[in-house]
C-alpha positions in Angstrom: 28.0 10.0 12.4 28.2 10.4 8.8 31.6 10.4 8.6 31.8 7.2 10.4 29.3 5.6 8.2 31.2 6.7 4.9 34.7 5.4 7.0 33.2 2.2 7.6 31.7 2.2 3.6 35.1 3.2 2.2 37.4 -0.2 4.4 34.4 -2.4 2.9 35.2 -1.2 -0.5 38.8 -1.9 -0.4 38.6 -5.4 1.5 36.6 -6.1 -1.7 39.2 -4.8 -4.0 41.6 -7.0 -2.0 39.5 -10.1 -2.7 38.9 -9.4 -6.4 43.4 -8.7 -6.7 43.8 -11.6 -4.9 42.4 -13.7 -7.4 44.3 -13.1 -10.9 41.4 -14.1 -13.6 42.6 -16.2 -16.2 39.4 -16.8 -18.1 35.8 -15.5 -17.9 32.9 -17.1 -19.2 30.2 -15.3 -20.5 27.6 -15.9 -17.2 30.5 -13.6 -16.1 32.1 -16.6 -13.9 35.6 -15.8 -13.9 38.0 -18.5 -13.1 41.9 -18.6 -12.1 44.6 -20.5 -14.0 45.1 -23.3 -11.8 41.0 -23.7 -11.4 40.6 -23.7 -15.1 43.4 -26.3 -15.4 41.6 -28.4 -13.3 38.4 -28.3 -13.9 39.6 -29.2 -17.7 41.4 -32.1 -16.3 38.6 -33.3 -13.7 35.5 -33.1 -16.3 36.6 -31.6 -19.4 37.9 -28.5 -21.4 35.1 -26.2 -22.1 32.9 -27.5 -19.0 34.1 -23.9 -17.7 31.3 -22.2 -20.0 28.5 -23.7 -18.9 29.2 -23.1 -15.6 27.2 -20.3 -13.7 27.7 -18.5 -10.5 26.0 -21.0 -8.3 28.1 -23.9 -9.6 31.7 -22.0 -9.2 30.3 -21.6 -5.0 29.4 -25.2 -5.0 33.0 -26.0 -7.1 35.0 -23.6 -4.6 32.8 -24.8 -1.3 33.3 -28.6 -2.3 37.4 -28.2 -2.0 37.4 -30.6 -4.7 40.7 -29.2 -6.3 42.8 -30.1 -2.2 41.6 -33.5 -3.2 44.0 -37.1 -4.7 43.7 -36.0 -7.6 44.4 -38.7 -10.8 43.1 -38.5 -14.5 45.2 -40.1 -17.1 44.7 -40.1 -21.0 46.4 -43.3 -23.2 46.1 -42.2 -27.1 46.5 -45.9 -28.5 43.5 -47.7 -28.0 43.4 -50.5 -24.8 40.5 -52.7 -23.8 40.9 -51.3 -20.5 42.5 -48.0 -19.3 42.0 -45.3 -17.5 41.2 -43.3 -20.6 40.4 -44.8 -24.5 40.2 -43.3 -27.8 38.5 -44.8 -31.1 38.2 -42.3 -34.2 35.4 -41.0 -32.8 35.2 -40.2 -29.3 37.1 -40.3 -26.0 36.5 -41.6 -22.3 37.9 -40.3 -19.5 37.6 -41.2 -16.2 39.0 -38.7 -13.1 39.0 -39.1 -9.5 39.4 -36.3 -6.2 39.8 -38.0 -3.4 40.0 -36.8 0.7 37.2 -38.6 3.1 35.4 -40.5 0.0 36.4 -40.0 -3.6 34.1 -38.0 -6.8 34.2 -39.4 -9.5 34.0 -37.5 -13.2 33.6 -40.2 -16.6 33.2 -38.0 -19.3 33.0 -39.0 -23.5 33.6 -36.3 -25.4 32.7 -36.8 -29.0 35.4 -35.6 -32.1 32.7 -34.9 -34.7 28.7 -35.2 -34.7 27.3 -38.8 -34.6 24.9 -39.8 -36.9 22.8 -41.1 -35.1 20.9 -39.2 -32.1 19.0 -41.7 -29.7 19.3 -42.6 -26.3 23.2 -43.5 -25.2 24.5 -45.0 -21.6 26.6 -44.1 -19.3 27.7 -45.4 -16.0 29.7 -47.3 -13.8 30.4 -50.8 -12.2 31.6 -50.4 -8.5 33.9 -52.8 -6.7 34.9 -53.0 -3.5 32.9 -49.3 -3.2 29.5 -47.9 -2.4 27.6 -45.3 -4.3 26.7 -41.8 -2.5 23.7 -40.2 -3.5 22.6 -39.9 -7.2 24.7 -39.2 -10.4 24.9 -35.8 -11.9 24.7 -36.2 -15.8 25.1 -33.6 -18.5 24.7 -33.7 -21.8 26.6 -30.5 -23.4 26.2 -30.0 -26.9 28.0 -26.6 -27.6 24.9 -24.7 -27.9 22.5 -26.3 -24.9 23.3 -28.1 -22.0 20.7 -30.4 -20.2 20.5 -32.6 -17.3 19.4 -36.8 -17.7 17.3 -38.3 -14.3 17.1 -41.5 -16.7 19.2 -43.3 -13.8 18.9 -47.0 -13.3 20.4 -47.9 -9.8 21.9 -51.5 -8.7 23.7 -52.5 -5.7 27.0 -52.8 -8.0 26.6 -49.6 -9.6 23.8 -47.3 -12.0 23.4 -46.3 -15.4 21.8 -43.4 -16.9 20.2 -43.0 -20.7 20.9 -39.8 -22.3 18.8 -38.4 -25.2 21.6 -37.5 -27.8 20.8 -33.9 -29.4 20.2 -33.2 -32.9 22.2 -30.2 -33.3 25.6 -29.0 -32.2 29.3 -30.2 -32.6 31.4 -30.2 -29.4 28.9 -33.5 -27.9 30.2 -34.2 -24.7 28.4 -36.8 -21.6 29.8 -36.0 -18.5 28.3 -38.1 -15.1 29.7 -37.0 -12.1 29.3 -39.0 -8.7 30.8 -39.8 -5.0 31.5 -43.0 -3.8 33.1 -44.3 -0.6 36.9 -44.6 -0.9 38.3 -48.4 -1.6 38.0 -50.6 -4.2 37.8 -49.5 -8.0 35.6 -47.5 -10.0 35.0 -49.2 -14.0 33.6 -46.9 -16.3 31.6 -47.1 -19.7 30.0 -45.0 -22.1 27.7 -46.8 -24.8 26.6 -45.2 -28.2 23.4 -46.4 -29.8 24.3 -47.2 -33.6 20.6 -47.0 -34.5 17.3 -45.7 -33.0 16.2 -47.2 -29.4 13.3 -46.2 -27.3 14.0 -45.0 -23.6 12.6 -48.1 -21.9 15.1 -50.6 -24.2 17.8 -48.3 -23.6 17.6 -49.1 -20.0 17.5 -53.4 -20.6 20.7 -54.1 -18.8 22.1 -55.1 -15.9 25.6 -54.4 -14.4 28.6 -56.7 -15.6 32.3 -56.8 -15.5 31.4 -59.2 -18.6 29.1 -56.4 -20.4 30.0 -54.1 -22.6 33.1 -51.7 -21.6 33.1 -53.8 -18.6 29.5 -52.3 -17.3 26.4 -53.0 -18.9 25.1 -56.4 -19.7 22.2 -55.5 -22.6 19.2 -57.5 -23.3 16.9 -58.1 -25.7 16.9 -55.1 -28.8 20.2 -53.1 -26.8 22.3 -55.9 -27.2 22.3 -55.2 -30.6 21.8 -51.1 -30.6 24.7 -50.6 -28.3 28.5 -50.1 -30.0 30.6 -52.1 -27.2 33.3 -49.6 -26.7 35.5 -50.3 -24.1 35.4 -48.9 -21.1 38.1 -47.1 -18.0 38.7 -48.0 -14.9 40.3 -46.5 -11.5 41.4 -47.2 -8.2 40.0 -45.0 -5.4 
């Protein structure tokens, strides 16, 4: 009996093996998630590069589980500024917008920030939706390159949502990533707006959606018309 029980303990121990060689580890992060090439690629081109360091165990099952990465998958970058694209630039920061698609489409907008802005209030981000219908609630991260924190500051219309981000004081690799489903059909417009001086939570949110607003999205009122920096925004067809 116990050499059946140490048989049985020894093929368990090499079907493991066999899982672990199967999967040749390109990059490890340090919540000891390790990721393949081709999952790092994407995930860099889906949300953006370094989003693989805050991820921990839990998020690679839901990554892997989701089959995200058999999806459409489009994300494209324009280096010259546009006033509308499916990714801008300005000196300062970039916006992306990324799309997997198979039954219904999730959808990644991510700023990422080349230096540390000056001023650290409450930004927006969200998305108009044409032609499409929003699935459940955004996912919103605020990554700083030392913390990482979630926003629930979502403001939901029929057209779309927006969600205020508190900005953190310290850290140099600033990027605001919202990640959401939506049904597939019609197009996606994205927008990511910076506050240029200090605004409470409750002003931040004074908008409505707009393909008139700023970056195609928000339509301020009252003290955020003036607050917000009117960058363009991306669009894409899902």
């Amino acid at each position: 009996m116990l050499k059946k029980i140490i048989w049985i303990s020894f093929i368990v121990f090499v079907i493991q093996l066999q899982n672990v060689s199967a999967k040749e580890i390109f990059y490890q992060n340090e919540n000891g998630v390790s990721f393949a090439k081709e999952e790092y690629e994407f995930l860099s081109k889906m949300f953006w590069d370094g989003c693989q360091d805050i991820m921990t165990l839990n998020d690679y099952d839901k990554f892997i589980e989701s089959k995200i990465m058999d999806g459409e998958f489009e994300s494209k970058e324009l280096i010259i500024p546009v006033t509308r694209a499916t990714s801008i630039s300005d000196s300062n920061k970039s916006l992306k917008i990324s799309k997997s698609c198979s039954t219904n489409c999730t959808i990644s907008i991510t700023a990422s920030w080349k230096g540390n802005p000056t001023i650290h209030s409450y930004d927006v981000i969200g998305a108009y939706l044409s032609g499409t219908v929003l699935q459940g609630n955004p996912i919103t991260t605020v990554s700083s390159g030392i913390t990482s924190t979630t926003s629930n500051e979502i403001k939901r219309f029929s057209n779309g949502f927006g969600v205020s981000v508190k900005i953190p004081n310290y850290g140099n690799k600033l990027v605001i990533n919202t990640v959401f489903n939506v049904s597939k059909g019609g197009t996606v417009y994205g927008s990511y707006q910076h506050a240029m001086k200090n605004i409470s939570l409750s002003d931040s949110k004074n908008y409505t959606l707009s393909r008139n607003g700023f970056g195609g999205v928000f339509d301020f009122k009252g003290t955020a018309f003036s607050t917000y920096d009117r960058m363009s925004g991306v669009n894409i067809s899902v």
